[in-house]
C-alpha positions as CSV (number, residue, x, y, z in Angstrom):
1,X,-0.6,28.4,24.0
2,X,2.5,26.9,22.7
3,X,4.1,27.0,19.2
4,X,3.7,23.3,18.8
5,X,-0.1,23.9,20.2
6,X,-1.3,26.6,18.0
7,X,0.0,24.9,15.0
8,X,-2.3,22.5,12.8
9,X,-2.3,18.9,12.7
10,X,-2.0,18.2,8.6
11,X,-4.7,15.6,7.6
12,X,-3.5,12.4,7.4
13,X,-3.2,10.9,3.4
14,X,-4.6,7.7,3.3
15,X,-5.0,7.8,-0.4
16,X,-1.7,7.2,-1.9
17,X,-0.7,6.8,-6.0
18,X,-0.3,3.4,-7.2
19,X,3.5,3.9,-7.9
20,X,4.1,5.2,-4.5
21,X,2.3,1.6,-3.2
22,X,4.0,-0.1,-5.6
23,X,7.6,1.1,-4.4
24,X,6.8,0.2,-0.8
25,X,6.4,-3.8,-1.8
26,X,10.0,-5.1,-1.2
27,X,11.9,-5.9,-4.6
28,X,11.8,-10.2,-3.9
29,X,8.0,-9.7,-3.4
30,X,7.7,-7.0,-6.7
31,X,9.4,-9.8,-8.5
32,X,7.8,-12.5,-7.0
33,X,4.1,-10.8,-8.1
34,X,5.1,-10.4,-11.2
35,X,6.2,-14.2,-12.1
36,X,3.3,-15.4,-9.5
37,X,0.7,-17.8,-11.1
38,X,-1.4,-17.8,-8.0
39,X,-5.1,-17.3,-8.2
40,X,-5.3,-14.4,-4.9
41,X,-1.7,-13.0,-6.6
42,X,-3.1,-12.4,-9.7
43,X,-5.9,-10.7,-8.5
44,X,-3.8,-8.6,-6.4
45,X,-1.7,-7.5,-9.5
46,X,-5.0,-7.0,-11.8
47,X,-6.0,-4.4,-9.4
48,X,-3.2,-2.4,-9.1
49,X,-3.1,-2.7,-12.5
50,X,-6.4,-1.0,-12.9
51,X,-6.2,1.4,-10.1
52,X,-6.2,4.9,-10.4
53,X,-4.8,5.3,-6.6
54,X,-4.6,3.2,-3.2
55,X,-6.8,3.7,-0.4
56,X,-4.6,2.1,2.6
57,X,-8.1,2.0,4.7
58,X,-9.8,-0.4,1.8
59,X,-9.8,-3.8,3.2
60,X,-9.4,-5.5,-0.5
61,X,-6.3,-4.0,0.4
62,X,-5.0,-5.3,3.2
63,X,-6.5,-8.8,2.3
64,X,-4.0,-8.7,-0.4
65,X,-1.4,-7.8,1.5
66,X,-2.2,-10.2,3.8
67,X,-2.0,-13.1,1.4
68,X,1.7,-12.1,0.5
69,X,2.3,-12.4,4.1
70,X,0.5,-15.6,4.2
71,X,-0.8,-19.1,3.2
72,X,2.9,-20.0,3.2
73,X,4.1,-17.2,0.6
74,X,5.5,-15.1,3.4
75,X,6.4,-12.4,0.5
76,X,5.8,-10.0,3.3
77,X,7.3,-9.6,6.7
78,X,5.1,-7.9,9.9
79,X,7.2,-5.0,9.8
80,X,7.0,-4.4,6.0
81,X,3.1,-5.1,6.3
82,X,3.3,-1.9,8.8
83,X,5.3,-0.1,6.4
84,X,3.2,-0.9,3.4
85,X,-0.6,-0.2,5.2
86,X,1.3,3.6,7.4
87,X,-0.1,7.1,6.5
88,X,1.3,8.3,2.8
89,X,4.0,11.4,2.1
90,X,3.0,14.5,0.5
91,X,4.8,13.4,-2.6
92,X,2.8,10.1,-2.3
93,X,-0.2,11.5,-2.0
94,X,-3.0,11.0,-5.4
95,X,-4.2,14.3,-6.1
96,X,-6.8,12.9,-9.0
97,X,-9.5,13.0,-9.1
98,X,-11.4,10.3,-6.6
């Protein structure tokens, strides 16, 4: 058995602190949320507000990134959509509490 073999495959973090999501939104869209008077936008923001961590795998979620991308916002480009929804960092891991 190999080195690369015998070593463990670390869990991937799917659960990820609201500042850590929050700093993955690109800066025009982070602005744009926060002047946004749109209904789905506002909901969005409530949320995060409220939230004691991200779960990438919850589909509220992805709706809501999905309505940045969309319905003619287009706050959100396909690639940043991947990099917004991809596995977390140890340092952005939540360690609270779930």
């Amino acid at each position: 058995m190999s080195i690369l073999q015998s070593r463990q495959r670390l869990p991937l973090i799917r659960i990820i602190t609201v500042g850590a999501f929050r700093s993955r939104l690109p800066s025009l869209c982070r602005k744009n949320i926060r002047e946004s008077a749109i209904d789905a936008v506002l909901d969005l923001k409530e949320d995060l507000a409220s939230a004691l961590y991200i779960d990438l795998d919850d589909p509220v979620i992805a709706y809501g990134l999905n309505q940045l991308g969309s319905s003619g916002l287009n706050w959100i480009n396909d690639a940043e959509m991947v990099i917004m929804m991809s596995d977390g960092t140890q340092r952005e891991k939540y360690n609270g509490v779930l």
